[in-house]
C-alpha positions as CSV (number, residue, x, y, z in Angstrom):
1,X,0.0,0.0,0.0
2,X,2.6,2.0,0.5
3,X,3.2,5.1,-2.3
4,X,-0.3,3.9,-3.1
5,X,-2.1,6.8,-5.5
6,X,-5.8,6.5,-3.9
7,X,-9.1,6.7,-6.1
8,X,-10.1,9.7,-4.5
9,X,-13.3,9.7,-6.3
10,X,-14.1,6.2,-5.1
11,X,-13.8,7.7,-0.9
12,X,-15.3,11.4,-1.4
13,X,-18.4,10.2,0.1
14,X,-21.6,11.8,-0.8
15,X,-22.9,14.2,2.2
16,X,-26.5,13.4,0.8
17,X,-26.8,9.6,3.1
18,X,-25.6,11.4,6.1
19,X,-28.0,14.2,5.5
20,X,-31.3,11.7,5.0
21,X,-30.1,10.1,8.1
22,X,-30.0,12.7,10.2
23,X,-33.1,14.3,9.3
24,X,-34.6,10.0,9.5
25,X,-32.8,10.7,13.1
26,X,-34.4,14.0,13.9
27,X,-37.9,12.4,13.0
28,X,-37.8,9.7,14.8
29,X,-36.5,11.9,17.8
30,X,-39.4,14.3,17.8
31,X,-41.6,11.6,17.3
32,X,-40.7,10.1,20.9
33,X,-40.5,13.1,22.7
34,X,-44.4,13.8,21.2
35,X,-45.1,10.5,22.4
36,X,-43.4,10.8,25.8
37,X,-44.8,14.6,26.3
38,X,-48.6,14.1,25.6
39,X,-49.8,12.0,28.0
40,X,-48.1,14.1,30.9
41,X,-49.4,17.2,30.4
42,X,-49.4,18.9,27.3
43,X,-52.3,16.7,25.6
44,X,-52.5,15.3,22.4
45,X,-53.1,18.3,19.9
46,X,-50.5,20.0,21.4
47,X,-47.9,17.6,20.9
48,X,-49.2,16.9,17.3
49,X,-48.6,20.1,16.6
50,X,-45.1,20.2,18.1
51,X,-44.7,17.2,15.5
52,X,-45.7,18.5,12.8
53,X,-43.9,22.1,13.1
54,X,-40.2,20.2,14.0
55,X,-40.6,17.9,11.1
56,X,-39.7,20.9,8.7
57,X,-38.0,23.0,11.4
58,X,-35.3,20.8,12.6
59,X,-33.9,19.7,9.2
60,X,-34.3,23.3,7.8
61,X,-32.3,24.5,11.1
62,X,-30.1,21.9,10.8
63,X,-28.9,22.1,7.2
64,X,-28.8,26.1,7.1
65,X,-27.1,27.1,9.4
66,X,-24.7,23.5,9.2
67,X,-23.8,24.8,5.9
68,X,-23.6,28.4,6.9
69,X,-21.0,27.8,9.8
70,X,-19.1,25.5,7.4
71,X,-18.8,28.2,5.3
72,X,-17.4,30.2,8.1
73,X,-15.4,27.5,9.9
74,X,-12.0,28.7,7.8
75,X,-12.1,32.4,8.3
76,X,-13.5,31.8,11.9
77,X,-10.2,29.3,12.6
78,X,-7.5,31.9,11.1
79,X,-9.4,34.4,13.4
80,X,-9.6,32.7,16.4
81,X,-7.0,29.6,16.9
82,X,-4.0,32.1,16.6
83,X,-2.9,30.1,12.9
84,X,-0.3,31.5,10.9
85,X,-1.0,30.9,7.3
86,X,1.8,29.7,4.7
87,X,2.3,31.2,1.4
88,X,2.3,28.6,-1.4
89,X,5.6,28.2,-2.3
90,X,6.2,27.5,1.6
91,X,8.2,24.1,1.9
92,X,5.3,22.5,4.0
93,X,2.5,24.1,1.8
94,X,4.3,22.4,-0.7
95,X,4.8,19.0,0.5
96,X,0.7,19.8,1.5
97,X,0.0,20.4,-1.9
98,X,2.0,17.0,-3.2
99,X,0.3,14.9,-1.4
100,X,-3.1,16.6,-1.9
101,X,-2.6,15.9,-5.8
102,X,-1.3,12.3,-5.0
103,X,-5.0,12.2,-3.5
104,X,-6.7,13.7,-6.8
105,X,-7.4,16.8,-5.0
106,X,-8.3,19.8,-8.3
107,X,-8.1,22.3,-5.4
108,X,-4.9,22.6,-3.4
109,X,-6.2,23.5,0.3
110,X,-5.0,26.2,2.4
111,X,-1.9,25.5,4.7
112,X,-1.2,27.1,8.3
113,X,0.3,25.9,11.7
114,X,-0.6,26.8,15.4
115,X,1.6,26.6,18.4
116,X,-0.2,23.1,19.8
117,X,1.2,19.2,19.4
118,X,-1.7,18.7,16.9
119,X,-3.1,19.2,13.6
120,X,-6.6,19.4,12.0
121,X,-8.4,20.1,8.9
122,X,-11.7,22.2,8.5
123,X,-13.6,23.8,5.7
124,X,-17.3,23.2,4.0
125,X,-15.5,20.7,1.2
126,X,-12.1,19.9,-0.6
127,X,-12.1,23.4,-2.3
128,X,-11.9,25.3,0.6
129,X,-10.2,22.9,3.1
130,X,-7.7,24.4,5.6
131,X,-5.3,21.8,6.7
132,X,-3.3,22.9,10.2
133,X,-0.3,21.3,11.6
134,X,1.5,22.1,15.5
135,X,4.3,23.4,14.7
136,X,6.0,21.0,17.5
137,X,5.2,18.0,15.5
138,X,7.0,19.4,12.5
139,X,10.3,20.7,14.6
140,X,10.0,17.1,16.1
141,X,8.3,14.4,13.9
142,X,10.6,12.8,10.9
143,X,9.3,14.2,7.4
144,X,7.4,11.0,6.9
145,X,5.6,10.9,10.2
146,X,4.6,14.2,9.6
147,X,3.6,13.0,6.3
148,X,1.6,10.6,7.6
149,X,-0.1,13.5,9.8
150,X,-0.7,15.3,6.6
151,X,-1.9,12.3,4.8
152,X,-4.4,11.7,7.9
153,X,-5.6,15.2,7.2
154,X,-5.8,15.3,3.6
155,X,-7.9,11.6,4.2
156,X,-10.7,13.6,6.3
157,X,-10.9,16.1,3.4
158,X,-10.9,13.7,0.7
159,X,-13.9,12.1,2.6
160,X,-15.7,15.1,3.2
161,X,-15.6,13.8,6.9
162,X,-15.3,17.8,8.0
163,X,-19.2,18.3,6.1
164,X,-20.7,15.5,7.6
165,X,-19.0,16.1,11.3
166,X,-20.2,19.8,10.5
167,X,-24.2,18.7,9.6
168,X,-24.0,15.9,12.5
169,X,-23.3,19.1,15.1
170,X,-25.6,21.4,13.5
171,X,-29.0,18.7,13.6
172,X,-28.1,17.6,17.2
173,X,-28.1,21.5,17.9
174,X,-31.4,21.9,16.1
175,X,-33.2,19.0,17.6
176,X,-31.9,20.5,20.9
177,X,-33.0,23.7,20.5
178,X,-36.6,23.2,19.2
179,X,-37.6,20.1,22.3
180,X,-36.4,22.5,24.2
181,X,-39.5,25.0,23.9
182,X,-41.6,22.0,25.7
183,X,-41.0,22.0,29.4
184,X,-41.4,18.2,30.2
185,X,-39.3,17.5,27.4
186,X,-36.3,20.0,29.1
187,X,-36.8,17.8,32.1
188,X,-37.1,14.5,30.5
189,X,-36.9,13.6,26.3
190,X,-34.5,16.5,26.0
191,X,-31.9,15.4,28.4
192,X,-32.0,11.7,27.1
193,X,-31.8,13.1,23.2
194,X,-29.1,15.0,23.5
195,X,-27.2,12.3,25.0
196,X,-28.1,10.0,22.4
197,X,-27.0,12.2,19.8
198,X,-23.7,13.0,21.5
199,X,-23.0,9.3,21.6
200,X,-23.7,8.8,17.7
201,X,-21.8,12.3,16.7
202,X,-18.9,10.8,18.8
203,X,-19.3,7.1,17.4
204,X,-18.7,9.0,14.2
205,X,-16.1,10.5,15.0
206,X,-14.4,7.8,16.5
207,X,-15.0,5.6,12.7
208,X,-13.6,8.1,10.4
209,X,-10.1,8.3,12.1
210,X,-9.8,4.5,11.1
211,X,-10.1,6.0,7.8
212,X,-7.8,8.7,8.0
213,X,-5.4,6.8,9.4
214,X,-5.4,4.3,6.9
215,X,-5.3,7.3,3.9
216,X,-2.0,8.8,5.8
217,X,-0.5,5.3,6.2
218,X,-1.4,5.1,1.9
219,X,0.4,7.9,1.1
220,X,3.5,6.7,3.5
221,X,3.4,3.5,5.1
222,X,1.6,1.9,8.1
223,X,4.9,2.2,10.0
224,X,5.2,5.6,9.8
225,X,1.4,6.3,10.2
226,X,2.1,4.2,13.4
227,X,5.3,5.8,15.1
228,X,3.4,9.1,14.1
229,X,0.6,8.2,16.1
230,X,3.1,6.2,19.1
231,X,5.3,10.2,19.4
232,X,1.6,12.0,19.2
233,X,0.4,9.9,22.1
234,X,3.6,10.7,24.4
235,X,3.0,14.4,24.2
236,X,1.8,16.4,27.4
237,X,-1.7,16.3,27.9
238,X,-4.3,18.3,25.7
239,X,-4.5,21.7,26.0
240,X,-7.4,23.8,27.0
241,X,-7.8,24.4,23.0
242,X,-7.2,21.2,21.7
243,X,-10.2,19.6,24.1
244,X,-12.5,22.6,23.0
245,X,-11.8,21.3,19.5
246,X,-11.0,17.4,20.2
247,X,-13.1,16.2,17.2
248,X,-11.3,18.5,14.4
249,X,-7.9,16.9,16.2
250,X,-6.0,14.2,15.2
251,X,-5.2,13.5,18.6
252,X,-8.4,13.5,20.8
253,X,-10.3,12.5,23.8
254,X,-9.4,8.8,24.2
255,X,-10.8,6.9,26.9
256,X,-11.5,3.4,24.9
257,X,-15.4,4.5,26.0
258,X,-18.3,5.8,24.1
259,X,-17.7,9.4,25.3
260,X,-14.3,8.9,23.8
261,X,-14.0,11.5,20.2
262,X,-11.0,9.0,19.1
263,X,-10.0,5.2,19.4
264,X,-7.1,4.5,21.6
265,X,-3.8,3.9,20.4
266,X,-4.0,0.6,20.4
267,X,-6.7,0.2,18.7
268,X,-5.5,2.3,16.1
269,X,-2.3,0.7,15.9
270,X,-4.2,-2.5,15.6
271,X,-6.7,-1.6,12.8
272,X,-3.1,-0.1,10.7
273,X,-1.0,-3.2,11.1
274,X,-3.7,-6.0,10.0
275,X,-4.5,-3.3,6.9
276,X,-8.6,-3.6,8.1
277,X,-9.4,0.3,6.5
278,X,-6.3,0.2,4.0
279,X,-7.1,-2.7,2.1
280,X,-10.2,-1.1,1.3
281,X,-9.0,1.7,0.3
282,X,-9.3,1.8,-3.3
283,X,-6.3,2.9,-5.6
284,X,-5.0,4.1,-9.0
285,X,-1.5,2.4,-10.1
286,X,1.2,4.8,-10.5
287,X,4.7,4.2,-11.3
288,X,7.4,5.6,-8.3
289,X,8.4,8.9,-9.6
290,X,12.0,10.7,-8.1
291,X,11.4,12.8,-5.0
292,X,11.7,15.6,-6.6
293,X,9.3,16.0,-8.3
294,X,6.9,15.3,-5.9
295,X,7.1,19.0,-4.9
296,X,6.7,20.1,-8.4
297,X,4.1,22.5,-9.8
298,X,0.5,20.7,-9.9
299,X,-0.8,19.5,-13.0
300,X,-2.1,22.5,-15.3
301,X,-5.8,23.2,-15.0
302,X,-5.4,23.0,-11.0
303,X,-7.2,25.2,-8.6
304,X,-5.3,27.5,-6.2
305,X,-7.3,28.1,-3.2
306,X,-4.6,31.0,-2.5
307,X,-5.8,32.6,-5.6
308,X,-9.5,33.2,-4.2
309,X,-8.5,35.7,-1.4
């Protein structure tokens, strides 16, 4: 697998399945909380009517303003996270943008690095995808282990993982937000529904790093996707930020339980060295080309995302 080219086409899952889901999801949430709330107070009509109204207000909440703080995730994260953003022909933006082409990627994404011992991508899809690296894992991770952190990266963008974390947020803060105009369901449905959908947002989270992981390991190898992973774990504890923003990380919340936003490092270390996500990964045959050119300009008719400032 290693120097694999991946079919990126194959991987860049369709938001649309996750988007039926979750409004299946929001339905069948408002549908137990009606049926919970009406025979305890609010009566029948009432909770009808609650129904009916969340049944077009929850997904229309949901996916509006899901897509509307995707579209202000980058410009919000250069604002707030203290990044520092690379020009192009930077050495890492560069070895960014290789790999990102490796992946099929028309659209070269946006490169920056924060002060933390982590790195994360964000942005609504591939053509406005901000990748972020710690600058501590680049002053001391080899270049292929932080490779392999890039790879890891590039595989959520590839995947449109960052849209579908971004929706999965947004519908669980919509079906919040509307039970909570019913009183019994504040005391009662609500609490038990936002827990629920915590658990699945983080189950989500937790599947799609197999997949990252096995997209960084592609573009390097498994070993250096794995010693990446072994030198991320022995870092100090995460930082007030890095919790805030455990899902976006590629180092999160591990606890090997369901409140955990990432597996543990043995289970990822597991999943890499029996190949379970890689082999499935499907790619495009390429013959080994010199490392130099690697880092050369991108094939012509490629996007610059630095050119839409």
């Amino acid at each position: 697998m290693t120097e694999a080219n991946i079919d990126h086409r194959a991987i860049q899952h369709s938001t649309f399945p996750t988007w039926l889901g979750l409004v299946g999801g929001s339905w069948v949430g408002l549908i137990w909380g009606s049926l919970i709330t009406a025979p305890v107070g609010i009566g029948l009509g009432v909770a009808a009517g609650t129904l009916l109204g969340g049944l077009w207000a929850v997904p229309l909440w949901g996916t509006v303003w899901g897509f509307i703080g995707l579209g202000r995730q980058r410009a919000n994260a250069v604002r707030e996270h203290g990044i520092a953003l690379l020009k192009e022909d930077d050495p890492l933006a560069l070895r960014v943008h290789a790999l990102a082409a490796r992946l099929g990627l028309r659209t070269r994404p946006w490169v920056g690095t924060m002060p933390h011992n982590n790195a994360y991508a964000i942005g609504a899809n591939a053509d406005n995808a901000l990748v972020v690296i710690g600058q501590p894992l680049i002053d001391n991770l080899s270049e292929a282990e932080v490779d392999a952190i890039i790879g890891h990266e590039l595989g959520h963008v590839v995947s449109n993982d960052m849209r579908r974390m971004g929706l999965a947020r947004s519908f669980q803060n919509a079906l919040v937000w509307y039970l909570g105009f019913s009183r019994t369901l504040q005391r009662w449905g609500r609490w038990i529904l936002t827990w629920l959908s915590e658990l699945y947002v983080l189950r989500l989270s937790r599947k799609r790093e197999y997949w990252a992981d096995a997209v960084g390991a592609a573009l390097t190898s498994k070993e250096d996707m794995i010693t990446a992973l072994e030198k991320l774990h022995q870092l100090p504890d995460l930082s007030r930020f890095e919790r805030q923003h455990a899902r976006l990380m590629v180092r999160g919340q591990v606890g090997g339980t369901l409140l955990s936003t990432h597996p543990t490092l043995q289970e990822r270390r597991s999943a890499l060295q029996s190949e379970t996500y890689m082999r499935r990964l499907p790619t495009i045959p390429m013959p080994e080309l010199p490392a130099h050119s690697r880092q050369s300009e991108p094939p012509r008719g490629e996007d610059v995302a630095y050119a839409r400032r």
